[in-house]
N, C-alpha and C positions, 0 to 999 in steps of 0.2 A: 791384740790391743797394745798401742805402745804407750810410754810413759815417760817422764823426766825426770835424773835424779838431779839435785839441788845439793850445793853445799853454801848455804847464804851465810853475809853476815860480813861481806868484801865490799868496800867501795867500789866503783865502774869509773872508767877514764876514757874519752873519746868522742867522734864523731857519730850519729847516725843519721841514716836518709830513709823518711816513712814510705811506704809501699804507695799504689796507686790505690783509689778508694774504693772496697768494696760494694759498699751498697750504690754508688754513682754505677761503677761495673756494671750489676746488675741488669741497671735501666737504659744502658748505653747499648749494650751487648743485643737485649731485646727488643732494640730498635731497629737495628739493620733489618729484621723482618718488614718492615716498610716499604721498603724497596727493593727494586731488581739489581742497582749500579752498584759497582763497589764504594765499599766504607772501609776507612784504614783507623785504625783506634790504636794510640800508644797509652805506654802508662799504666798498663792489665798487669794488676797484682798475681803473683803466680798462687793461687790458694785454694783450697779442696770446692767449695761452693763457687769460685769464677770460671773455674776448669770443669766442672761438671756443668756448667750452662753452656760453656765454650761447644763439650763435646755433643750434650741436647739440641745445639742448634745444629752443628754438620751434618748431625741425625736426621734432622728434617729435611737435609738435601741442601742447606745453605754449604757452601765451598768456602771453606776458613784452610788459610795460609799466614802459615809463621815466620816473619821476617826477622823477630829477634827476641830475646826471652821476654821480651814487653811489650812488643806491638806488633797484630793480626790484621788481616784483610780478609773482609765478611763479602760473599758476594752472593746474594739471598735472591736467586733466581729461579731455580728450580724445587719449589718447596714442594715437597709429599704430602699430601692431606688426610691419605690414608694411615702413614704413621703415629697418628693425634689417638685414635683407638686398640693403639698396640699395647700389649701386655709391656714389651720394652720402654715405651714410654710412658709407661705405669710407675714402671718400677726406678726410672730415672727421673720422670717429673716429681713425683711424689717423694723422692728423697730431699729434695731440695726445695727452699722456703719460695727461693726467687724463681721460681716457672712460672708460677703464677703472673709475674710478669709479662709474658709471650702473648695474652692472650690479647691486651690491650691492639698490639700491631696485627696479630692472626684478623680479631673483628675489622680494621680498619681495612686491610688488605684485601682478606677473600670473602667477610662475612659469614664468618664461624671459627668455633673454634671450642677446645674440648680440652679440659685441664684435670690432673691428679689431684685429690687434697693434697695441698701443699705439709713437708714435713719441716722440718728444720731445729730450731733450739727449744726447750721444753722449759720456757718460761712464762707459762701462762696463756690464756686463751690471747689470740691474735686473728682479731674477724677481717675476714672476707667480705663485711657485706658494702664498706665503702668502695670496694672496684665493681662489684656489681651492683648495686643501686646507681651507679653513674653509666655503666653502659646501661642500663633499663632506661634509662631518663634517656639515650641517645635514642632507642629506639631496638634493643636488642633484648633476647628473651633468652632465662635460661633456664634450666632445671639440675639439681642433683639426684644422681640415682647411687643411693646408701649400698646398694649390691654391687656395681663394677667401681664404687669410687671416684667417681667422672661426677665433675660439671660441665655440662654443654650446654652453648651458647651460641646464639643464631643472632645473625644481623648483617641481616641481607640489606636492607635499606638505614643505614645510620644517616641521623638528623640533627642537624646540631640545636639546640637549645638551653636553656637555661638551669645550672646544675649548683645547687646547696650543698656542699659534702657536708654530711654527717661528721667527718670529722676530720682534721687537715692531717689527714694519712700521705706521708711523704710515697707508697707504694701507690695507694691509691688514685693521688694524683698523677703522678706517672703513667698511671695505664690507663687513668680516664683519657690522658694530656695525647696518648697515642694514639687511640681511638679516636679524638676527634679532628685529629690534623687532615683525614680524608675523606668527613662527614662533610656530607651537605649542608651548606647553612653556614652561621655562626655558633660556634657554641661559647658561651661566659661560663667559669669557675669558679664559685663564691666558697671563703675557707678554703682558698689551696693553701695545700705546704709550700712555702718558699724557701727551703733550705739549700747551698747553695750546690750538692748535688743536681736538686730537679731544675735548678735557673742552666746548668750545664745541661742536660737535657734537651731544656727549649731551647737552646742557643743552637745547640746543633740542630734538632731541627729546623729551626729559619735557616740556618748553613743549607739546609736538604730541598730547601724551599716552602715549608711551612711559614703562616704566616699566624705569631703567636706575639700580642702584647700585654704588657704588666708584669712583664720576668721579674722577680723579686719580692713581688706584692702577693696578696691573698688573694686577687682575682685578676683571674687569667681569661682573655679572650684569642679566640683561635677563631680564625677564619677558616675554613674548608678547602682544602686544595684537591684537585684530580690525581697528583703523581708527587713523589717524591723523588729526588735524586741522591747519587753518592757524597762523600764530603770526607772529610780528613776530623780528626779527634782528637786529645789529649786531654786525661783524665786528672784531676785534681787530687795532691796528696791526701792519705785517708788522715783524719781529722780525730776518729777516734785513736791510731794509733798513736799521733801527734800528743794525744791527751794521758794516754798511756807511759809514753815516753817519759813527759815532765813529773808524772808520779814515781814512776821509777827511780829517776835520780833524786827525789825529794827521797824516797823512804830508802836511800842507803848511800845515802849522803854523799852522792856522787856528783862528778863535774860533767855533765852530758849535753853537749852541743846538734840539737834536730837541724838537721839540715833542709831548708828547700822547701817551707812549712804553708806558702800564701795563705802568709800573715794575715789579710786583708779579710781573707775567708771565712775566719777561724770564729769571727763573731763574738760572744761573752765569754767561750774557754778559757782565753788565759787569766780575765780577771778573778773568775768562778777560782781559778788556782790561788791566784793572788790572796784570794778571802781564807785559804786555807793559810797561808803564812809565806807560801813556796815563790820565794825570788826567781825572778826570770828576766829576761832580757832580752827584746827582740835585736838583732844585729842585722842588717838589712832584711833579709825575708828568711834566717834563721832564727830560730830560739835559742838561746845560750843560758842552760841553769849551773849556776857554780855551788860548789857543796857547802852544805849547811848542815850542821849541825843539831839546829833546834829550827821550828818552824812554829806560829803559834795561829789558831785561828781569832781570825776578829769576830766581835761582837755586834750584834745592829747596838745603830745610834743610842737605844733607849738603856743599852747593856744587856736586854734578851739573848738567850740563846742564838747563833746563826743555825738560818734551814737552808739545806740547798735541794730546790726541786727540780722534776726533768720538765719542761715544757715544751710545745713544740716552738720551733724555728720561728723569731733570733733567740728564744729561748734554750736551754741549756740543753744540751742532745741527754737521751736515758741512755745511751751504750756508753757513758762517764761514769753512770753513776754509779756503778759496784768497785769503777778504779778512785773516786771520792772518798767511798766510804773506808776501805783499804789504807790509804793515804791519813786518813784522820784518826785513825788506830795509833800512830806514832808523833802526831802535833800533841803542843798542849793546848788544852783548852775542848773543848765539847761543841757537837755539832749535830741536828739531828736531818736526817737523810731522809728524802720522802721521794720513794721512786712512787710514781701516780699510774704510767702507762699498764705497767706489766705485774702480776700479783705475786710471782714465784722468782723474783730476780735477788731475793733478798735471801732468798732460802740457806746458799751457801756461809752466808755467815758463821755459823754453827761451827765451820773447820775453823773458823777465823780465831772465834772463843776460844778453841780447844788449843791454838798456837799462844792463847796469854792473854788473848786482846780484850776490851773491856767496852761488851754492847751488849744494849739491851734492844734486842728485837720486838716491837710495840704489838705489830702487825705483820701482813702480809707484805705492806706500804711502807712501813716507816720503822727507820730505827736509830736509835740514841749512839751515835759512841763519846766514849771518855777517851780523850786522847791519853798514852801514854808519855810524853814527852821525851821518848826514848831512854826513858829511866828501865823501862824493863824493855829490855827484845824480845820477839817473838821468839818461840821453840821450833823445830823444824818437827813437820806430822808427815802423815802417809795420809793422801787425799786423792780426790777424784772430782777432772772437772765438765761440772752439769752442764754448761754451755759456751758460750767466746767468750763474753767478758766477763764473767766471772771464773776463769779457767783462767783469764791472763791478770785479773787482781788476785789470782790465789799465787800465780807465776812471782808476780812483782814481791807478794809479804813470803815466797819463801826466802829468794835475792835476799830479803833484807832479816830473815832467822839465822838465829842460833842452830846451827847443826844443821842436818841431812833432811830434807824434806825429799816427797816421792807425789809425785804428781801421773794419775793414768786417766786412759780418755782422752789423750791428747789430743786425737784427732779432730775433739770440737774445736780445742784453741787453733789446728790447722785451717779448718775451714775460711778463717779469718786473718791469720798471722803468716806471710809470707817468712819462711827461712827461720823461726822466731828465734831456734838456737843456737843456730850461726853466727846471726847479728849478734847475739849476747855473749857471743862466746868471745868479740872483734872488742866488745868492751871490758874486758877481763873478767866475765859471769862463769864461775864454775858448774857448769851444767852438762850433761850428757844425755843422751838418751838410750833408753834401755826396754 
């Protein structure tokens, strides 16, 4: 198990350029299952979860060629069917959160299909029943058997109709939105997520020949097509790193210039920043934050406390909110933090406390912090990180401690963080790994 030692408590000077976006990857990657023609996809973050779906798909017999550290060619022709029941695809699907993704195109394409409980970050239950309650509604049936592991799912005749999501699950949509691009019929999506991963998505597919309107909105209609074709891609910078980034240089009072950020994308993150105190600047489609010293949060109108919560899409993303609350540890001023989606994302707080910082954990959901106003700096601890984003807010408050901190488990923050101590190292972050 590897780990990072930390010597915080240095300002950072420079440029960065955020990775391609993870969770858009995802839904891009398990789309080429749609089709026999080649798909060329740039912009593929190099990170432990996009490379482990990269190499699940070759597995199935799709032919993936790498023309450059960032852009693949998927030629998903010859898929194996019999693969879907292998102990290897057991033990590879089920490692990873995003398989579950596959199944949406497996039902569209060949009318079945057979998934591992998905594993991934251990933040709380994260149901499945939104992608399958929407392939049920197309017309497709599944069962889990608790002994091998396996959901499998039949649908041999999908029909498009009319679908309520239970809830605007950005995944769920996605795999509903696959499934019905080859259904008979029309299918309507009422409560889709519209974040602007899954609008990239559907754009590709209409690229592919799908015929999907309401990109952007909560309801999505998709006509039924016979076949899909090849098409060309480019994946949108990752958004949460983008978010990551401007915390960073707020909590160590650094001059850090995001490069490349589509601005346009980003939706309420940078004001959500802006409420915390954190100066920013867009310069054509960069972010440019200059150092600062003190940051202060604002207060609503009536002088209540500020709350900042996760909602979905144009609402505020939850993989912000543990780099928020991190971040408000050093403002002055009080802020109280209500992650809603996920029950165990708050957990890690605890090292947060033990580094100086001053919160009170209410719940499961919600927690108070007292900013310190940089009058005291954190201490540098020996920690371990539970998942991405709270392994990269533990990353950013050690950057900005007093002394040696030691961070292990890295390999969650890999799963999501291309390069992460490289790039830090280009901004003068003394870190190592060990």
């Amino acid at each position: 198990m590897g780990a990072f030692e930390i010597r915080g408590g240095k300002p950072l000077k420079g440029e960065i350029t955020p990775q391609g976006a993870k969770n858009e990857a995802l839904q891009i990657i398990s789309a080429v299952l749609l089709t026999e023609e080649k798909i060329t996809i740039s912009n593929i973050p190099d990170i432990v979860d996009v490379n482990k779906l990269i190499e699940l798909v070759g597995d199935m017999g799709v032919t993936v060629e790498k023309l450059a550290s960032d852009t693949y060619t998927f030629e998903a022709k010859n898929i194996d069917l019999e693969f879907f029941q292998s102990d290897t695809f057991k033990a590879k699907g089920g490692s990873l959160r995003g398989s579950i993704m596959i199944v949406g195109p497996l039902l569209a394409r060949f009318g079945k299909a057979a998934i591992p409980k998905p594993g991934g970050d251990k933040i709380g239950r994260r149901r499945l029943d939104t992608h399958f309650l929407g392939f049920e509604k197309l017309g497709a049936r599944f069962d889990y058997n608790p002994e091998t592991g396996f959901f499998n799912v039949d649908a041999s005749n999908l029909q498009g109709t009319y679908i309520l999501l239970d809830e605007a699950s950005v995944t769920g949509t996605a795999n509903v939105v696959m499934a019905a691009v080859l259904a008979k019929g029309t299918t309507t999506i009422y409560n889709a997520a519209c974040e602007p991963y899954l609008q990239q998505l559907c754009k590709m597919l209409n690229r592919m020949g799908a015929k999907i309107s309401g990109i952007g909105s909560n309801l999505l209609t998709i006509e039924g097509v016979t076949r899909l074709g090849g098409t060309e891609h480019r994946m949108l910078p990752d958004m949460i790193e983008i978010g990551s980034f401007i915390g960073l240089a707020a909590m160590t009072g650094s001059e850090i210039t995001i490069k490349d950020v589509h601005y346009d994308e980003l939706g309420m993150i940078p004001d959500v920043f802006k409420r915390l105190g954190i100066k920013l600047e867009r310069h054509g489609d960069d972010i440019y934050i200059p150092a600062q010293d003190h940051y202060e949060i604002e207060t609503f109108i009536d002088g209540s406390i500020m709350t900042i919560a996760d909602a979905p899409w144009p609402g505020f993303t939850p993989d912000l909110l543990s780099i928020v609350l991190v971040i408000a540890t050093q403002a002055k001023g009080s802020v109280l933090i209500h992650q809603k989606m996920f029950e165990s994302r708050l957990f890690f707080v605890d090292k947060l406390i033990e580094m100086g910082a001053q919160i009170i954990l209410c719940d499961p959901h919600r927690a108070t912090v007292i900013g310190l106003d940089k009058q005291m700096q954190l201490r540098g601890i020996s920690m371990t990180s539970p998942d991405i984003r709270a392994g990269v807010s533990l990353l950013i408050a050690a950057l900005s401690a007093n002394g040696k901190s030691t961070i292990s488990n890295i390999e969650q923050i890999e799963r999501g963080y291309q390069n992460i101590d490289q790039r830090l190292i280009a901004l003068g972050a003394d870190i190592r790994r060990v």
